[in-house]
N, C-alpha and C positions, 0 to 999 in steps of 0.2 A: 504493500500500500504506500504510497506516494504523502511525504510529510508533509507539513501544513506549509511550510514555503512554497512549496510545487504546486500543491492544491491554490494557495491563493495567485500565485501566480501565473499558473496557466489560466485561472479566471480572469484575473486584469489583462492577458494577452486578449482574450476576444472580445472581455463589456468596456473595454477601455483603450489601449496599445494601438490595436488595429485602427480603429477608428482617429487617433490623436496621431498618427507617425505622420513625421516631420513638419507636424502645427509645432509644438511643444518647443523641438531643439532653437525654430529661428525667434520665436518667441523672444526665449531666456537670453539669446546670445542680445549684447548693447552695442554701442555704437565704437566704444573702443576692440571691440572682438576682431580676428583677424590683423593687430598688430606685430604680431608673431616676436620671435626672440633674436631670429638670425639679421644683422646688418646688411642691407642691400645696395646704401649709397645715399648722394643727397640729388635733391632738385630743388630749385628754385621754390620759395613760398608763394602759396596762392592763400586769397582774402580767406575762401571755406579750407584752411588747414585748421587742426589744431596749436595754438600759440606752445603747447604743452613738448612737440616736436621740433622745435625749432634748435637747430644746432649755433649756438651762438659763438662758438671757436671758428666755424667754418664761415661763419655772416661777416668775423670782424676780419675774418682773411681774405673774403673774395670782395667786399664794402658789399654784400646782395645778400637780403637774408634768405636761409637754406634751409629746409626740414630733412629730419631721418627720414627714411623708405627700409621696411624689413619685410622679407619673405613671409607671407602669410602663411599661420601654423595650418598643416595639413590634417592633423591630429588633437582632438580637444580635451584635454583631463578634466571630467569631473569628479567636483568632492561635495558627497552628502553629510551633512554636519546635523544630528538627530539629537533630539533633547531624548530623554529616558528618563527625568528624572519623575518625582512621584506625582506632579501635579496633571502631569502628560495622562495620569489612567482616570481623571475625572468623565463622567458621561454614559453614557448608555451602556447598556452589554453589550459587545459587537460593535459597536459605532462610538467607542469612547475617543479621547483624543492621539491615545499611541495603536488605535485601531487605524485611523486616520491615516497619521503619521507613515504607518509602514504600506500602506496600500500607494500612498502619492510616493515614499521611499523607491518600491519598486516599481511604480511606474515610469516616473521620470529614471531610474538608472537603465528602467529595458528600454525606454524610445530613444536616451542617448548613446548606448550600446550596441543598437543594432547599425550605427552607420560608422563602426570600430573605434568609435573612440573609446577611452581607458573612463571606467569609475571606479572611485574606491569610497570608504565612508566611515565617519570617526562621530563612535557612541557616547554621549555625554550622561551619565546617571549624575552629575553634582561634584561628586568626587572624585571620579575614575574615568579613565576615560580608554574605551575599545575601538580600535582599530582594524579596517579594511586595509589591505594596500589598494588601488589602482590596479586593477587588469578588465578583460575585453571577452566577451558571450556572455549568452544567456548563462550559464554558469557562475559568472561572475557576478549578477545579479541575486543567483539562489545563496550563494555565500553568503551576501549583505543579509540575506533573509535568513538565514538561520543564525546570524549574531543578532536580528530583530527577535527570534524567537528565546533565541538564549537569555537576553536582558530585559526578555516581558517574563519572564519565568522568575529572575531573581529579585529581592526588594531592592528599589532605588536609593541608593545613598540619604538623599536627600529629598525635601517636599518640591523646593524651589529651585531653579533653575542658576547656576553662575554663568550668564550669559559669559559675563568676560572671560574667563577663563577656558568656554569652552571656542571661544572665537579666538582668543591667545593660542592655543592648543592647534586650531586648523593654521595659522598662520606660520606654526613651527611647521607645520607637517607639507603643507604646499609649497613647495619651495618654486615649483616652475607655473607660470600666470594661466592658472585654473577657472574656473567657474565654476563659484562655489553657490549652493543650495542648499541656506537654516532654513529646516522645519522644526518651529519649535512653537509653543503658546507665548512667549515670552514673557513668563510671567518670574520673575528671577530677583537674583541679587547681583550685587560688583556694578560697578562702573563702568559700563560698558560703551561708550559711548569713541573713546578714543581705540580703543581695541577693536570696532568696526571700521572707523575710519581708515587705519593702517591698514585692513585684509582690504577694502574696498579700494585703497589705493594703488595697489601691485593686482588683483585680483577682479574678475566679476563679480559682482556678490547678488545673491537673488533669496528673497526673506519671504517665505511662504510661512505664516501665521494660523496656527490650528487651535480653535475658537469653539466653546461646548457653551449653548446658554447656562448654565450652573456656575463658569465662572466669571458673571456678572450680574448674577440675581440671586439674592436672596429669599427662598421659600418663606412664605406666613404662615410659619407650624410653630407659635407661640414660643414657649419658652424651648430651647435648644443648647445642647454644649459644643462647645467650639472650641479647637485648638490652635495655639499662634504656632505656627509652621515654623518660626524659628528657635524660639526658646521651650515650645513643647509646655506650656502652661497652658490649662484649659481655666476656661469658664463659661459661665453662664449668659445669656445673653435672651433678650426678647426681641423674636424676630420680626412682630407686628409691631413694633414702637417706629412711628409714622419717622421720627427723628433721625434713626439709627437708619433707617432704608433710605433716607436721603443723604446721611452721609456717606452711606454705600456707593450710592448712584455718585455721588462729587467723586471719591477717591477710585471709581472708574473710568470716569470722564478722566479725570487729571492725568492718569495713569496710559490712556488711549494716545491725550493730547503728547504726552511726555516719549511716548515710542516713537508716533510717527512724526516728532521733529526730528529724535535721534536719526532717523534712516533718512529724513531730506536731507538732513547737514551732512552726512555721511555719501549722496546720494544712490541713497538702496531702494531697488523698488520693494515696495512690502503689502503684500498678498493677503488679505484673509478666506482664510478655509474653514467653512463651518462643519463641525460635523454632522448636522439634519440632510446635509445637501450630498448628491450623490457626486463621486469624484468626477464624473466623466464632464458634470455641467460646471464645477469647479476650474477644472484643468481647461475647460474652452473660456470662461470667463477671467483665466489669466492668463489667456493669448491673447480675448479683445483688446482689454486693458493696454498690453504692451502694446499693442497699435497703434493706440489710441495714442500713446504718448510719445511714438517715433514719429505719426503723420507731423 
């Protein structure tokens, strides 16, 4: 009998794969893609260059400003960058959000796998962090999927996520100019704000966000016990106190506003994925999206 990697993934090959191949890959790729690594020479600057290319040793030699030209990579590494930590198994049976999490996992490593490019994928539980290396087939694919099965099996270190550390972590690990892909809920700890900027700046970076209503509402089942995720103190709390549900709602909103400046400043596109919604309408509404903002 064929294990649950195989099983879900030969399902995502035909309600999902088939249907999205090659929507998906030109999607994710941005506008720096295809810079490649190898030097090819200079040419003259034109007004639509990037100012970012501009070779200014060769400008102040020949008195005419010059940009680089590099061999466009034929070959594209991606890196799947997975949160695991415990906040990730809030939500349904089946549909929570590291249910989510591993079905968009292998789907984007099989649509970008079948036109040879390399993925590999680095497992963040808080604490620890597991590693894919980068290789090539569907094979390569089921591996990611049974280190998703292995680390849904064990308890996660932690409730919350250390975004920075696990964005520090892909930034040791990619050393050559990747396309990287956080799925995560982003609901974490660290300062993370300058540790995207850095992977964003040598890297692609692409921020798919997995989103359960549970973690923004609070249920009206009166009195309730609740645990701070980080010091592990409970207490008691009234969930119908008109007061307390609007402080919720504030320190949601605040929290929403406080991510997606991080990812402008940083410029990351950042995705949300609900879990109610089925992936295939998901994964097309983060093609429109990209469209929408290359037209």
């Amino acid at each position: 009998m064929a294990g649950a990697p195989d099983r879900l993934l030969l399902r995502l090959e035909w309600q999902v794969v088939r249907r999205l191949d090659g929507r998906v890959l030109g999607a994710f790729r941005t506008a720096d893609r295809g810079s490649g690594l190898d030097f090819a020479g200079l040419r003259a600057y034109d007004e639509a260059d990037d100012a970012r290319r501009i070779d200014w040793n060769a400008t102040a030699r020949l008195d005419e400003p010059q940009v680089r030209q590099f061999h466009e990579d034929r070959e594209l590494t991606l890196w799947l960058v997975l949160d695991r930590s415990a906040s990730m198994t809030v939500g349904a049976p089946g549909r929570a959000k590291h249910d989510v999490l591993a079905e968009l996992a292998l789907t984007v490593a099989r649509l970008f796998g079948r036109g040879g490019n390399r993925v590999g994928a680095l497992l963040h539980d808080g604490a620890t962090t597991r590693v894919v290396p980068p290789g090539t087939g569907r094979g390569q694919v089921l591996r990611i999927g049974r280190e998703l099965e292995r680390t849904a099996a064990a308890p996660p270190a932690t409730d919350t996520t250390d975004v920075a550390a696990m964005l520090a972590g892909t930034a040791r690990l990619a050393r050559r100019r990747s396309l990287v892909v956080v799925i995560s809920d982003f609901i974490g700890t660290g300062e993370w704000d300058r540790p995207l900027r850095q992977l964003a700046h040598r890297h692609d970076v692409v921020a798919l966000r997995v989103v359960d209503p549970a973690d923004d509402d609070l249920p009206d089942a009166g009195l309730v016990l609740v645990e701070d995720a980080e010091t592990g103190e409970q207490i008691l709390i009234d969930s119908s106190d008109p007061l307390l549900r609007a402080r919720l709602r504030d320190a949601v909103a605040e929290r929403e506003a406080d991510l997606a400046a991080g990812m402008r400043r940083a410029g990351v596109p950042l995705h949300r994925i609900d879990t109610g919604r089925d992936l295939l309408s998901s994964l097309v509404g983060v093609v429109a999206s990209t469209r929408r903002r290359q037209v």
